[in-house]
C-alpha positions in Angstrom: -17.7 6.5 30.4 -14.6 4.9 29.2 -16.4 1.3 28.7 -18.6 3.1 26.7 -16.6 5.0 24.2 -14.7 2.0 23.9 -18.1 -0.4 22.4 -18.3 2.6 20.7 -14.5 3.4 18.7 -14.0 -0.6 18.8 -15.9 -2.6 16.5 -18.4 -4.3 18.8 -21.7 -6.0 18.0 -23.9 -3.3 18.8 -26.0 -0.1 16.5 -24.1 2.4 17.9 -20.1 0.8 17.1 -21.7 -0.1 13.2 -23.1 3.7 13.0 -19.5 4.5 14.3 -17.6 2.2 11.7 -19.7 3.5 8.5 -19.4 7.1 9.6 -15.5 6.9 9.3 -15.2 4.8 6.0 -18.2 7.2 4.7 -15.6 10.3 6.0 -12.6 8.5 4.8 -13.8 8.3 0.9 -15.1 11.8 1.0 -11.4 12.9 1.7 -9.8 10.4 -1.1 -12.5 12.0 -3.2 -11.6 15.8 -2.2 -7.9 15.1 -2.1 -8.4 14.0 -6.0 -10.4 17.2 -7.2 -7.6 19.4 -5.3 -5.2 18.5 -8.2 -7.6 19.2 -10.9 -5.9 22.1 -12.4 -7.6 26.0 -12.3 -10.3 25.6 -9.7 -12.5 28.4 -8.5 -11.8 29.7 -5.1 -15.0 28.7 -4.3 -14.7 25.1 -5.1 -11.2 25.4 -2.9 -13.1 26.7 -0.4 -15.4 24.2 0.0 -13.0 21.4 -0.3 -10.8 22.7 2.4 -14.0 23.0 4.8 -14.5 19.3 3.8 -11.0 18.7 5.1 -11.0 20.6 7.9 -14.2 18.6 9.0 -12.8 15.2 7.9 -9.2 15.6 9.9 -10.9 17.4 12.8 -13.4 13.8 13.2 -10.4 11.4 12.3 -8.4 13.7 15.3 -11.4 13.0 18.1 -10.9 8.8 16.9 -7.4 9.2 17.0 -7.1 10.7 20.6 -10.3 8.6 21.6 -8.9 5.3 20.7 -5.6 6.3 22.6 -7.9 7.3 25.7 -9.6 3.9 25.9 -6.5 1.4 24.6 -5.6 -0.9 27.7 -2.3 -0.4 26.6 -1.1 3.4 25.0 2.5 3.0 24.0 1.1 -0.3 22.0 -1.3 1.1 20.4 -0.1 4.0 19.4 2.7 2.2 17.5 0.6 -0.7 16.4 0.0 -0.5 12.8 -3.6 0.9 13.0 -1.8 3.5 15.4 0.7 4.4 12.9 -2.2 4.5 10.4 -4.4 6.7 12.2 -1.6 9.6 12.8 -0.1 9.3 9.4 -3.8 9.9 7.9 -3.8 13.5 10.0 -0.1 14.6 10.2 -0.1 16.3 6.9 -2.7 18.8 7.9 -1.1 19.7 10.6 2.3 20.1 9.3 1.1 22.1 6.5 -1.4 24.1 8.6 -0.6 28.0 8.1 2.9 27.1 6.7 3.4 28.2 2.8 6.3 26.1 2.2 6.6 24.2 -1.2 8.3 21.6 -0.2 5.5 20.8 2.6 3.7 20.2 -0.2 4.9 16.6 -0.5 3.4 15.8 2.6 0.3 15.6 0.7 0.5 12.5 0.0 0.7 10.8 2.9 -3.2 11.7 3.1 -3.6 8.5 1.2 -3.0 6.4 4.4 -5.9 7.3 4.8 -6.9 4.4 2.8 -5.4 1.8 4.6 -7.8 3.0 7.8 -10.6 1.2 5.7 -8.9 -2.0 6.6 -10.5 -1.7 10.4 -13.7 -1.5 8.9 -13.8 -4.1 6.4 -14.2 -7.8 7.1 -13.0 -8.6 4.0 -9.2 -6.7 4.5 -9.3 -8.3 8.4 -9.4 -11.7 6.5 -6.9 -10.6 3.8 -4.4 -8.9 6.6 -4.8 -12.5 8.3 -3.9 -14.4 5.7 -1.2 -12.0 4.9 0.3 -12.6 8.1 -0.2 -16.5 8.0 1.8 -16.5 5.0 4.5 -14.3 5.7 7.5 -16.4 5.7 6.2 -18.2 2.6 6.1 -14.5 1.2 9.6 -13.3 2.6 11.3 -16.7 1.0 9.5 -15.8 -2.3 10.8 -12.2 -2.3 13.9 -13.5 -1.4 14.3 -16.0 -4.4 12.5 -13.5 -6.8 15.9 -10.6 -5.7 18.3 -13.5 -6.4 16.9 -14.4 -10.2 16.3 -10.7 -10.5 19.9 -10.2 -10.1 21.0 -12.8 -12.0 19.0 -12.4 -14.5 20.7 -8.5 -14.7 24.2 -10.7 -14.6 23.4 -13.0 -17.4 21.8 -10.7 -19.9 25.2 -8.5 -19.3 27.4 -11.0 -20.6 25.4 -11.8 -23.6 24.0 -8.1 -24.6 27.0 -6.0 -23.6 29.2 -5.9 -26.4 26.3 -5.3 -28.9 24.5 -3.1 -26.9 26.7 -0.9 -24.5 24.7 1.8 -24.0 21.7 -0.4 -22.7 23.8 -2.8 -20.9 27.3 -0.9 -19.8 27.0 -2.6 -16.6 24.7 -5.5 -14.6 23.3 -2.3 -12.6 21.9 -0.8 -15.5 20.8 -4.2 -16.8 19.0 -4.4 -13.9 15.6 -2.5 -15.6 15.6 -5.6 -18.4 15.9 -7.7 -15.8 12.8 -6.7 -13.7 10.5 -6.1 -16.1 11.4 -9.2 -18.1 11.2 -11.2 -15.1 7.4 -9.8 -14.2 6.9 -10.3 -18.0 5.5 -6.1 -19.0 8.2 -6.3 -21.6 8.0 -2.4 -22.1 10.0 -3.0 -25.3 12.4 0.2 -24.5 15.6 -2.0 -24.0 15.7 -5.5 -25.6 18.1 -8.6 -27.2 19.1 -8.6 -30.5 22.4 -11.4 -29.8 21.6 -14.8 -30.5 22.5 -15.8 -26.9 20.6 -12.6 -25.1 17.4 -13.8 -27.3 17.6 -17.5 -25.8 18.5 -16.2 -22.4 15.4 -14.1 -22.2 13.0 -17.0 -23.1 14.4 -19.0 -20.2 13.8 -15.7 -18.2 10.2 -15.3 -19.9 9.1 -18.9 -18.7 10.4 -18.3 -14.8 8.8 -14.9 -15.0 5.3 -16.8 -15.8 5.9 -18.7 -12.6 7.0 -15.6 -10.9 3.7 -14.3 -12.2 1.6 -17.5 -10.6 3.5 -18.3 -7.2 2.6 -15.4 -5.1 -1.2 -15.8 -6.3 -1.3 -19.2 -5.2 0.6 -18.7 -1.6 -2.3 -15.8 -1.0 -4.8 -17.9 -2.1 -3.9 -20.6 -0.1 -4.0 -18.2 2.8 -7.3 -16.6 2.2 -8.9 -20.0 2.3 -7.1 -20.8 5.5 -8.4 -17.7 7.1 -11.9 -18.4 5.8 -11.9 -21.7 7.3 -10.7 -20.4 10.9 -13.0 -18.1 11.2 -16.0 -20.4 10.1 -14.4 -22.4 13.0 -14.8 -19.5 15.4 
């Protein structure tokens, strides 16, 4: 029985684990979908109604996969706090918590239905190859976070100096000239704080042209990746 349920929750090659897999995603949209109408504003009690039956249903199917998968995982404690784990308790937690409890400030817990989204990435080929590559590229991914932090900061340092004087209540210290920094340096340019010195207006072209590359790097590091991954599994 065990063997079974396992071809079944697993994604194996047969009807049965497919039916399985499409069944979930199918429920798992439905609740994105219903957890988006909840915060229309002034809905009949009706309509609540029938979205917390929808609910009930969804969190009472993704609570049979969550305890099945733990029943036929070789190893429990692993899975449980494997990723997919994590995923799969995080996506039915909030229900529970809030269940029968009128507590506002339960209501934040809402949110963490949206893992929920993230338990489409077992069913989807194309996630499994991004999550690969994702992991392949890791370190080139931590030492481009890293460099991005340092030019973040000293962007905030640099644009201090020049702007401070002229514009002290945007730039009365590198923390708050921190929020130029960023979006300068991933080039949205909201336009709320800006230059207006000679030396801040140069300074934030320099910063402009590494924020392009900023921009390109990570891009090209996933890409790179991707086709990587694509080429492994072809290999398979």
């Amino acid at each position: 029985m065990r063997e079974k349920i396992k071809s079944i929750v697993e994604i194996n090659d047969n009807k049965l684990s497919r039916y399985f897999a499409f069944f979930i995603q199918a429920l798992i949209l439905i609740s994105i979908v219903t957890f988006s109408i909840e915060t229309i504003p002034n809905l009949k009690p009706q309509t609540k109604t029938i979205l917390y039956v929808v609910e009930v249903f969804c969190v009472s199917v993704f609570t049979v996969e969550y305890v099945l998968r733990i029943y036929v995982a070789d190893s429990k404690p692993k899975f449980i706090f494997s990723f997919f784990g994590i995923i799969d308790f995080l996506a039915i937690l909030p229900f529970y918590l809030s269940f029968g409890i009128d507590l506002r400030s339960l209501r934040a817990l809402r949110f963490l239905r949206l893992f929920r989204v993230l338990k489409l990435v077992r069913y989807n080929k194309a996630m499994n190859h991004f999550m690969r590559a994702i992991k392949s590229a890791k370190e080139e991914i931590f030492l481009f976070l890293f460099v991005t932090l340092i030019l973040i900061y000293f962007a905030a340092v640099g644009i201090y100096y020049f702007e401070n004087e002229a514009q002290p209540e945007h730039f009365s210290s590198i923390f708050e000239s921190l929020w130029w920094s960023i979006i300068t340096l991933t080039t949205v340019g909201y336009g709320d704080v800006y230059p207006i010195t000679v030396g801040g207006k140069v300074f934030t072209f320099f910063i402009l042209i590494i924020g392009l590359g900023i921009v390109a790097i990570p891009t090209g590091i996933i890409s790179s990746a991707l086709t990587k991954a694509l080429d492994t599994k072809e290999t398979e």
